[in-house]
MMTF fields as JSON, N, C-alpha, C and O atoms, coordinates in Angstrom:
{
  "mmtfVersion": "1.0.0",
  "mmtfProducer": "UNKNOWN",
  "numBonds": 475,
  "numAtoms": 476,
  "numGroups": 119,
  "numChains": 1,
  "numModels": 1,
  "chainsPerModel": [1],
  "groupsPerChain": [119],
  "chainIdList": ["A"],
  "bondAtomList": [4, 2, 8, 6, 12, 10, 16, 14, 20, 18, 24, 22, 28, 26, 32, 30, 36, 34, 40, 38, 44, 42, 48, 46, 52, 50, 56, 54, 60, 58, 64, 62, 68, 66, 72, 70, 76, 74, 80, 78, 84, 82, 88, 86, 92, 90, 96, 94, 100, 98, 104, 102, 108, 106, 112, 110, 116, 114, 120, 118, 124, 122, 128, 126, 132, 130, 136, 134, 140, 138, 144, 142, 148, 146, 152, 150, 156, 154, 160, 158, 164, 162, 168, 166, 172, 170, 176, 174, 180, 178, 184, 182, 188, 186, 192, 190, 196, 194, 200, 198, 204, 202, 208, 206, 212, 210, 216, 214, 220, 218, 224, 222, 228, 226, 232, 230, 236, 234, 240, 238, 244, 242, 248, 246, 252, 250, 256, 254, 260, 258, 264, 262, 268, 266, 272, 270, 276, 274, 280, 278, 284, 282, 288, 286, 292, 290, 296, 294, 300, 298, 304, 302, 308, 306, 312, 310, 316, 314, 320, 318, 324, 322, 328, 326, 332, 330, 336, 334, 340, 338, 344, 342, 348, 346, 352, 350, 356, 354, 360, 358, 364, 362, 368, 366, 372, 370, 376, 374, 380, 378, 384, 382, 388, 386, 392, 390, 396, 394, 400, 398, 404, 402, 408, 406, 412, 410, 416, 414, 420, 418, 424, 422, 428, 426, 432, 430, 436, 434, 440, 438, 444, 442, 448, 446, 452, 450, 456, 454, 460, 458, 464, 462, 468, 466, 472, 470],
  "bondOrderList": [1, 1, 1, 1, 1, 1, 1, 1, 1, 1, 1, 1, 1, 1, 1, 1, 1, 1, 1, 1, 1, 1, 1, 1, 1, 1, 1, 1, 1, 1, 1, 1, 1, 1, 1, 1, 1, 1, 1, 1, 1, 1, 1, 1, 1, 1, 1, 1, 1, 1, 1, 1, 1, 1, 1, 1, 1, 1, 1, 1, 1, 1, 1, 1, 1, 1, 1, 1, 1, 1, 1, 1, 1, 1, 1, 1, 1, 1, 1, 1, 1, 1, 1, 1, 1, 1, 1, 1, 1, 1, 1, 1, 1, 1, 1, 1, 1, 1, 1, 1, 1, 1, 1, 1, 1, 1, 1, 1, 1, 1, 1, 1, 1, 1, 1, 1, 1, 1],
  "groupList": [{"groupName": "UNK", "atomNameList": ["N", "CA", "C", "O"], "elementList": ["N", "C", "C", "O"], "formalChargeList": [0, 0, 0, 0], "bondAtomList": [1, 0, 2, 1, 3, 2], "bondOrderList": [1, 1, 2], "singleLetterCode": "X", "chemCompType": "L-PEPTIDE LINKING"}],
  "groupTypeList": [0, 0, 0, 0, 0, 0, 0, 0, 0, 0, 0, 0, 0, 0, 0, 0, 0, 0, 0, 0, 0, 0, 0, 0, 0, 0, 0, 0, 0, 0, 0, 0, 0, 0, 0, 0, 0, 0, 0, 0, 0, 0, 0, 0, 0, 0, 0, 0, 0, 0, 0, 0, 0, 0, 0, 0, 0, 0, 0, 0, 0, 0, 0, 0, 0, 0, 0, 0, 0, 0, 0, 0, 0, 0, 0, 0, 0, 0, 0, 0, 0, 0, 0, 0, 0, 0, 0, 0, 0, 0, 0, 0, 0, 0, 0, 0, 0, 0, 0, 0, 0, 0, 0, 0, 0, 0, 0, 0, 0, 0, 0, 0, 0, 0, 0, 0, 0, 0, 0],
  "groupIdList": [1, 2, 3, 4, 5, 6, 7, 8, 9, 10, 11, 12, 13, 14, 15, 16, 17, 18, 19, 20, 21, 22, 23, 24, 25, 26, 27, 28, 29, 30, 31, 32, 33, 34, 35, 36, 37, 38, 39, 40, 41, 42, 43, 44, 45, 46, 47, 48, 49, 50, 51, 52, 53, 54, 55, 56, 57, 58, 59, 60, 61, 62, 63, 64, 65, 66, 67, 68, 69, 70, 71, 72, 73, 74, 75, 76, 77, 78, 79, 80, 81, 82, 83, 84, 85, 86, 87, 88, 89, 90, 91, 92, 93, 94, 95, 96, 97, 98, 99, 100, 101, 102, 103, 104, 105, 106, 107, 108, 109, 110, 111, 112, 113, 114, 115, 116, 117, 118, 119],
  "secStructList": [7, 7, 7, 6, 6, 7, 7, 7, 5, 7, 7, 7, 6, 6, 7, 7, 5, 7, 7, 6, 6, 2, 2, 2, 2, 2, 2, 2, 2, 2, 2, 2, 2, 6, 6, 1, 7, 4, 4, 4, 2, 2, 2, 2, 2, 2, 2, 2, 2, 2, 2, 2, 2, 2, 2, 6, 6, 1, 1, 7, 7, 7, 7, 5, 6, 6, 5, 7, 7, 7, 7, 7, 6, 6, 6, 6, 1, 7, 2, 2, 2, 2, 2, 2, 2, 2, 2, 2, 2, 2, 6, 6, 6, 7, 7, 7, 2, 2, 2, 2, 2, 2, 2, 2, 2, 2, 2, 2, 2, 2, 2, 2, 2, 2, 2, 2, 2, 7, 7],
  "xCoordList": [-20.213, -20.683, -21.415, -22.222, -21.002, -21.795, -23.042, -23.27, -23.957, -25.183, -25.567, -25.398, -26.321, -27.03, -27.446, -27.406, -27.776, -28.57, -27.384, -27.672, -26.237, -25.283, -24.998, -25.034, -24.789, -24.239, -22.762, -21.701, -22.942, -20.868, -20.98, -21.693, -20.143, -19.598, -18.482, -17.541, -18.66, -17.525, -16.786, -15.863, -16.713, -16.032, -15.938, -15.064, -17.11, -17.526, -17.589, -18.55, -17.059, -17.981, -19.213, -19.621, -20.044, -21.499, -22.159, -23.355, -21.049, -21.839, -22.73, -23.553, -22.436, -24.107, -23.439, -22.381, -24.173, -24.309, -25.141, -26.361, -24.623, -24.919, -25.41, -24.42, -26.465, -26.486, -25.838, -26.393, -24.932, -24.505, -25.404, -25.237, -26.477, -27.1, -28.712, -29.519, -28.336, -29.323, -28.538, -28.758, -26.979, -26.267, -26.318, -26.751, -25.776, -25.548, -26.671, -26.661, -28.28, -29.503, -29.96, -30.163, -30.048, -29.621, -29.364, -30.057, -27.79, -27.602, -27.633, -27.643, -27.644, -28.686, -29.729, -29.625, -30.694, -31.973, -31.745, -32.5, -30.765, -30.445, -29.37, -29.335, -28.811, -28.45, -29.026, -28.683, -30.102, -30.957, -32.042, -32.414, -32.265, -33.221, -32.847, -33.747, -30.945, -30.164, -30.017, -28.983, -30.511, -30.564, -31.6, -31.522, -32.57, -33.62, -34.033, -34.766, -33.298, -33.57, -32.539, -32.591, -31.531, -30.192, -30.613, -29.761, -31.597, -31.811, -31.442, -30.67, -31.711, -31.563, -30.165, -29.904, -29.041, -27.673, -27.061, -26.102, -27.702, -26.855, -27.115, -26.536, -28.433, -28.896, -27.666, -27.318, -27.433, -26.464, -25.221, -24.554, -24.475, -23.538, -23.298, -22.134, -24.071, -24.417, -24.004, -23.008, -25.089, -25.051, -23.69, -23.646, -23.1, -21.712, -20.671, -19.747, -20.499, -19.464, -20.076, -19.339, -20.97, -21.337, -21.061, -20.598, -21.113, -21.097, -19.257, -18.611, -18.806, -17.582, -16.629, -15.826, -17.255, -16.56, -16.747, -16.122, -17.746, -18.248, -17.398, -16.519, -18.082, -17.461, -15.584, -14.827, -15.154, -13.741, -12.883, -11.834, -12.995, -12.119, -11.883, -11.034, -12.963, -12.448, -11.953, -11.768, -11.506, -10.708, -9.443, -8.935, -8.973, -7.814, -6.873, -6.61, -5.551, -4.523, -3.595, -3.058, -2.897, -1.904, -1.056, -1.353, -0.069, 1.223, 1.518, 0.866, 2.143, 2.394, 4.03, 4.413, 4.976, 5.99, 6.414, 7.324, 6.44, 7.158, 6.263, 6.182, 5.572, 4.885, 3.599, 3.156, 3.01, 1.829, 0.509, 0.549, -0.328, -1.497, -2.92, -3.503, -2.891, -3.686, -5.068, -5.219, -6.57, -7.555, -8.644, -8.644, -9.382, -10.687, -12.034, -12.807, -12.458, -13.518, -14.67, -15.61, -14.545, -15.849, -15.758, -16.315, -14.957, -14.724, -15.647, -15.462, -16.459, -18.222, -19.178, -20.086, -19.086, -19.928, -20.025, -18.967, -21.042, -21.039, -20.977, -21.115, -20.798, -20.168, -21.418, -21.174, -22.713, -23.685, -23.702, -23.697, -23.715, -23.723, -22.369, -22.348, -21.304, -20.093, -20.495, -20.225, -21.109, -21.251, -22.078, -21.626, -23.613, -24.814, -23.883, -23.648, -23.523, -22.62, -21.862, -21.925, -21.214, -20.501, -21.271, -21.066, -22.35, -23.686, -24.566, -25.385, -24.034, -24.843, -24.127, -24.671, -22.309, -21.883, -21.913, -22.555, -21.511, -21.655, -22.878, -22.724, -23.774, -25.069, -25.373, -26.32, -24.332, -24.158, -23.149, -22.97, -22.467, -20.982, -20.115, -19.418, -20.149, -19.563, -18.247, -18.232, -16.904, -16.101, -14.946, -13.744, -15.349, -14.697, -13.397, -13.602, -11.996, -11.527, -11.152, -10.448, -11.467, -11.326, -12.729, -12.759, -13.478, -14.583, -14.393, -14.314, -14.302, -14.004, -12.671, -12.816, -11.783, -10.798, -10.534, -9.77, -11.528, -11.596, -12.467, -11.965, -13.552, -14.396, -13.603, -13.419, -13.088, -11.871, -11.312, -11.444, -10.488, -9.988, -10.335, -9.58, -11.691, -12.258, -12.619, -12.596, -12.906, -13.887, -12.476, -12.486, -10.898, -9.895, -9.907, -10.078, -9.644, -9.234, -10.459, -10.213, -11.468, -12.693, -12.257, -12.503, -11.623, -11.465, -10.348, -10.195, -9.423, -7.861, -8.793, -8.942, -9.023, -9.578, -10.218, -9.919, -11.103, -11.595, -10.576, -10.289, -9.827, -8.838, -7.688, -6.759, -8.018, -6.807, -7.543, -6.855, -9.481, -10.05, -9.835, -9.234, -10.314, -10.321, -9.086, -9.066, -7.514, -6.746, -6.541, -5.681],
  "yCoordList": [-97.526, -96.363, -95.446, -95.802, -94.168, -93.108, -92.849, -93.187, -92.303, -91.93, -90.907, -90.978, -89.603, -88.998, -89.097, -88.176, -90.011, -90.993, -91.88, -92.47, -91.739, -92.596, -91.235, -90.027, -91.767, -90.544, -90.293, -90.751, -89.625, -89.499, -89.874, -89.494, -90.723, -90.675, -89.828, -89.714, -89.179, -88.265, -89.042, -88.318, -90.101, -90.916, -90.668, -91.046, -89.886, -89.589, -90.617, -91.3, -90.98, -91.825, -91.541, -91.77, -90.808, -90.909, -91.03, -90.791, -91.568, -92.457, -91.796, -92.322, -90.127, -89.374, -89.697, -90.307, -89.224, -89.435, -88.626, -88.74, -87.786, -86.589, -86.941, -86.983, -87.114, -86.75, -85.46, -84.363, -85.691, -84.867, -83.952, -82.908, -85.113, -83.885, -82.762, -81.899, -83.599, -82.176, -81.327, -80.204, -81.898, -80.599, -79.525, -78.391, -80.064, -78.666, -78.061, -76.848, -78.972, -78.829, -77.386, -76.297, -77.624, -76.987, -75.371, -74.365, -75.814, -74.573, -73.709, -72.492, -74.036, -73.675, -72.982, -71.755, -73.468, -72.917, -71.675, -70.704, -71.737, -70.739, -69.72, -68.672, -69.73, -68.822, -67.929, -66.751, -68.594, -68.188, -66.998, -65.923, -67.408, -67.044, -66.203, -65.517, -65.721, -64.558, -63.787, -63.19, -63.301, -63.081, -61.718, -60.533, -62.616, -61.75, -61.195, -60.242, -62.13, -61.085, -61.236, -61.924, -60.307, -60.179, -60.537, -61.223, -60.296, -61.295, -62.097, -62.447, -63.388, -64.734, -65.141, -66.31, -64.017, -64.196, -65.293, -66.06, -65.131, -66.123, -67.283, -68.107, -67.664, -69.027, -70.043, -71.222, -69.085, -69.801, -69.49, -70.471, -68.783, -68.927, -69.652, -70.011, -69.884, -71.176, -72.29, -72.942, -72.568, -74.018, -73.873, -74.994, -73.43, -73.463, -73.519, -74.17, -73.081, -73.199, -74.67, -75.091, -75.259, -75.961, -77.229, -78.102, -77.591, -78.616, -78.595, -79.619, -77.543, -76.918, -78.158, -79.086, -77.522, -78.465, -79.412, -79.702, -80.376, -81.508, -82.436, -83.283, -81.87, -82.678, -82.375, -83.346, -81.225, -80.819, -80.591, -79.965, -80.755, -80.469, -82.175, -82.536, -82.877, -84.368, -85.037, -86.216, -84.509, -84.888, -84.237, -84.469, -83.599, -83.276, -83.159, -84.262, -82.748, -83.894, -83.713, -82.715, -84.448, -85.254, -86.401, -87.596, -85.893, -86.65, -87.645, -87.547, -88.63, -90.058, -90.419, -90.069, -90.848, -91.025, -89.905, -90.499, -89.271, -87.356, -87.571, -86.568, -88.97, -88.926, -87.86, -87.608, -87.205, -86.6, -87.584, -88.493, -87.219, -88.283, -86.859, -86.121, -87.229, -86.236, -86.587, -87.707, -86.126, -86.471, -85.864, -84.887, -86.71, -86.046, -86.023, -86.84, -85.235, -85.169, -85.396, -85.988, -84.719, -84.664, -85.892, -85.932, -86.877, -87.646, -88.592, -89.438, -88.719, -89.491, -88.366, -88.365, -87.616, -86.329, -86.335, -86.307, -86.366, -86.248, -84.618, -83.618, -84.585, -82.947, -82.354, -81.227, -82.459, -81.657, -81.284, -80.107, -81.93, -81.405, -80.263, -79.338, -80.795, -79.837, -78.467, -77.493, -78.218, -77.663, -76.729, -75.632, -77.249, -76.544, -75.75, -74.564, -76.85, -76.058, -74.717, -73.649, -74.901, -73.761, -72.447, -71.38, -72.768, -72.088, -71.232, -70.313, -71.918, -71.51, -70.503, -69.654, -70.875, -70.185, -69.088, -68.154, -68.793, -67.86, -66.953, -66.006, -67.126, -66.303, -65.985, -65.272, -66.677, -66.076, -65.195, -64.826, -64.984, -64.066, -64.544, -63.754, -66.156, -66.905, -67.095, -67.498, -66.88, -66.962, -68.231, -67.965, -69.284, -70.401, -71.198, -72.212, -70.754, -71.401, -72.734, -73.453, -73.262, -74.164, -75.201, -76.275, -75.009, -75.074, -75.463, -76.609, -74.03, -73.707, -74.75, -75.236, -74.937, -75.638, -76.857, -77.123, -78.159, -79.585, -79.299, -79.852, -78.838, -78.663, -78.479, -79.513, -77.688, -77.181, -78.33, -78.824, -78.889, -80.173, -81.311, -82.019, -81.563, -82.691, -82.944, -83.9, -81.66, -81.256, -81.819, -82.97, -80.891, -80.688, -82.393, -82.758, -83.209, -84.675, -85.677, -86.709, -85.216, -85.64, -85.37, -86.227, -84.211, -83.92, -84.523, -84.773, -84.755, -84.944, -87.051, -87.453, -87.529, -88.836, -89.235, -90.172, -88.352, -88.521, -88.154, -88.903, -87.11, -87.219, -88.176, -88.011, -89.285, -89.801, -91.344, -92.277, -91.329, -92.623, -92.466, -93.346, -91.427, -91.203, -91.366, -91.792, -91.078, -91.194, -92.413, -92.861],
  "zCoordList": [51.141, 50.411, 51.368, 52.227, 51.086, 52.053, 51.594, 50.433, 52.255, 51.819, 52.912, 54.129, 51.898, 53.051, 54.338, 55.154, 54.504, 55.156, 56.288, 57.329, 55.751, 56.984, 58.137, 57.905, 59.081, 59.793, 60.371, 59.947, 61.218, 61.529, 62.731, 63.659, 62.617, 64.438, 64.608, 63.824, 65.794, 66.194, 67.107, 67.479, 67.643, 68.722, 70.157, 70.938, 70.401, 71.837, 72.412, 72.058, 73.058, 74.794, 75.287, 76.426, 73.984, 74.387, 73.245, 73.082, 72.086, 71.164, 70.332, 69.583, 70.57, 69.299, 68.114, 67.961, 67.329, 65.909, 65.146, 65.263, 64.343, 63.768, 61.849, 61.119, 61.297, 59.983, 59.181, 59.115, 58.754, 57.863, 56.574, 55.945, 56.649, 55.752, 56.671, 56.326, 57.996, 59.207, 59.179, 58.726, 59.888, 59.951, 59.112, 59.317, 58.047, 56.64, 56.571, 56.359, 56.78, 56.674, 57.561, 57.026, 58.802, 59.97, 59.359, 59.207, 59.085, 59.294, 58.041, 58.224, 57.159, 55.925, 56.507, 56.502, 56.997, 57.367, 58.306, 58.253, 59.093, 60.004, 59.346, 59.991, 58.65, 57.796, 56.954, 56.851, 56.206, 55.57, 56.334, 55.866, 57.207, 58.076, 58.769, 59.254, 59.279, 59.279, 58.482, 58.783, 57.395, 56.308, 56.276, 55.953, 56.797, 56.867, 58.019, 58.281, 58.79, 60.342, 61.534, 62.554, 61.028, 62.18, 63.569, 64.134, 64.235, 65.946, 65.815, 66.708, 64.263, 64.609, 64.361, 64.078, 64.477, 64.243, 65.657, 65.57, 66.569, 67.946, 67.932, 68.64, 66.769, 67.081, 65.813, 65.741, 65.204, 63.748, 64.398, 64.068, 65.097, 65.36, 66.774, 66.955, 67.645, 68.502, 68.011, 68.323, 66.944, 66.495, 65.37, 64.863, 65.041, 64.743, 65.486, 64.998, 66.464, 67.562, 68.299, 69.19, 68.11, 68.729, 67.734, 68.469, 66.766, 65.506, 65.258, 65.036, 65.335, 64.933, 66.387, 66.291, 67.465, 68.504, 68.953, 69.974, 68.363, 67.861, 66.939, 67.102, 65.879, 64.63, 64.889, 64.915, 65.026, 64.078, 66.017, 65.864, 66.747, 67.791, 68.626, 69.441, 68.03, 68.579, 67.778, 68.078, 66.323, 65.328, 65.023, 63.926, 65.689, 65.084, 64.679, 65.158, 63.982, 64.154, 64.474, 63.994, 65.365, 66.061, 66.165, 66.164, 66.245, 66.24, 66.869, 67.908, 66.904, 67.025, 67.069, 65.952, 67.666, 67.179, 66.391, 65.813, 66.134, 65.692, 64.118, 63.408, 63.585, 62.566, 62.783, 63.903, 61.407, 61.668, 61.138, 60.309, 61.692, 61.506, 61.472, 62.267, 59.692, 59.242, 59.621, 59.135, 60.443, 60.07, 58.991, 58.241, 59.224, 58.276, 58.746, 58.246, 59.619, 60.212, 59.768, 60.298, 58.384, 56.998, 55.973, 54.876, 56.532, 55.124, 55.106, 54.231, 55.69, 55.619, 55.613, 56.444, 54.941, 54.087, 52.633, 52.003, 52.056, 50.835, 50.158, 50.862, 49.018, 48.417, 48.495, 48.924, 48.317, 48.453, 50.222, 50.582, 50.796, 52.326, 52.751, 53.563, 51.817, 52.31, 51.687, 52.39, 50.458, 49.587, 50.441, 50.768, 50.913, 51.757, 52.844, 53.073, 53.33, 55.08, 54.575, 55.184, 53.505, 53.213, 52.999, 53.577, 51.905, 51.406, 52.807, 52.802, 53.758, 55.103, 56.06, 56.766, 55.893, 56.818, 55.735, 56.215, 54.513, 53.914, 54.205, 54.977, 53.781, 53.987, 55.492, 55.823, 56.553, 57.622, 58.345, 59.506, 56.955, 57.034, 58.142, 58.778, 58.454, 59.515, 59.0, 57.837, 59.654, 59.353, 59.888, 59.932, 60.185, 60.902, 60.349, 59.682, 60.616, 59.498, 60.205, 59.496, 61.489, 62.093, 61.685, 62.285, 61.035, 60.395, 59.1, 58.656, 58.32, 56.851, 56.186, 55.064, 56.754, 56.67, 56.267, 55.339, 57.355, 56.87, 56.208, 55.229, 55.749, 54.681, 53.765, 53.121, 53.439, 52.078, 51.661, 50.541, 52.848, 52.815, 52.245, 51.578, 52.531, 52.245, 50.48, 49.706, 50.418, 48.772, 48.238, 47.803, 48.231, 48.024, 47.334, 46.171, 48.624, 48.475, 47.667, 47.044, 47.821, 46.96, 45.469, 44.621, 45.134, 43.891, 43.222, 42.026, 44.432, 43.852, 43.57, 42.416, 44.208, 44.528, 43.164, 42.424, 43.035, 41.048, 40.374, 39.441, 40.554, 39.519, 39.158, 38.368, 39.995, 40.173, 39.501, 39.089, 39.517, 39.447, 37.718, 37.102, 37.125, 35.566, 35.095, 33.94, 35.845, 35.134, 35.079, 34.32]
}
C-alpha cells in the first residue's frame, strides 16, 4: 500500500528518493508564490525541469523485442499529490506535456482501476 509517506525510487545509481507528497508540495508552494511575484518564475520552472528529468526521463518507454513496454513513473503517487502537482504547474502557467502527460496517465489508470474494482 502506498502512502504519502512512501517515496519513489527513480532507479538511479545514486539511489535518491523523492517523496511524492514534497514534490507536489514543493511545487505548490512555488507556484503559488509565482503568483504573486513573477521574479520567482525561474525558481518553479527550475525545479520542474529538474523533477520532470528526474522522475519522467529515467522512465520512459521503450521497446523490447519490437514489444512496447509502457511505464509509469507516477504509479507510487497517490491522487492528492497528482492532483497538487497539477494545481501547481497550473498556477504556474507551466506547460510540460512530458510532465503533464504521465500525470494524466496515471489519474487516467487510477480511475479505469476503480472502475473495474466496483464492477
Amino acid at each position: 500500500a502506498s502512502s504519502s509517506s512512501s517515496s519513489f525510487d527513480n532507479h538511479n545509481n545514486d539511489i535518491q528518493r523523492f517523496l511524492p507528497r514534497d514534490v507536489s508540495g514543493i511545487a505548490w508552494a512555488l507556484g503559488s508564490l509565482q503568483c504573486d511575484n513573477y521574479r520567482l518564475s525561474d525558481a518553479l520552472v527550475t525545479f520542474v525541469d529538474t523533477i520532470t528529468t528526474t522522475l519522467i526521463s529515467n522512465n520512459s518507454d521503450h521497446f523490447n523485442d519490437g514489444i512496447e513496454h509502457v511505464s509509469r513513473p507516477l504509479q507510487n503517487w497517490q491522487s492528492a499529490d497528482l492532483v497538487q502537482l497539477s494545481v501547481a504547474l497550473a498556477h504556474g502557467r507551466i506547460d510540460r506535456p512530458e510532465l503533464l502527460i504521465p500525470i494524466y496517465d496515471e489519474v487516467l489508470h487510477s480511475i479505469e482501476a476503480e472502475l473495474r474494482y466496483e464492477t
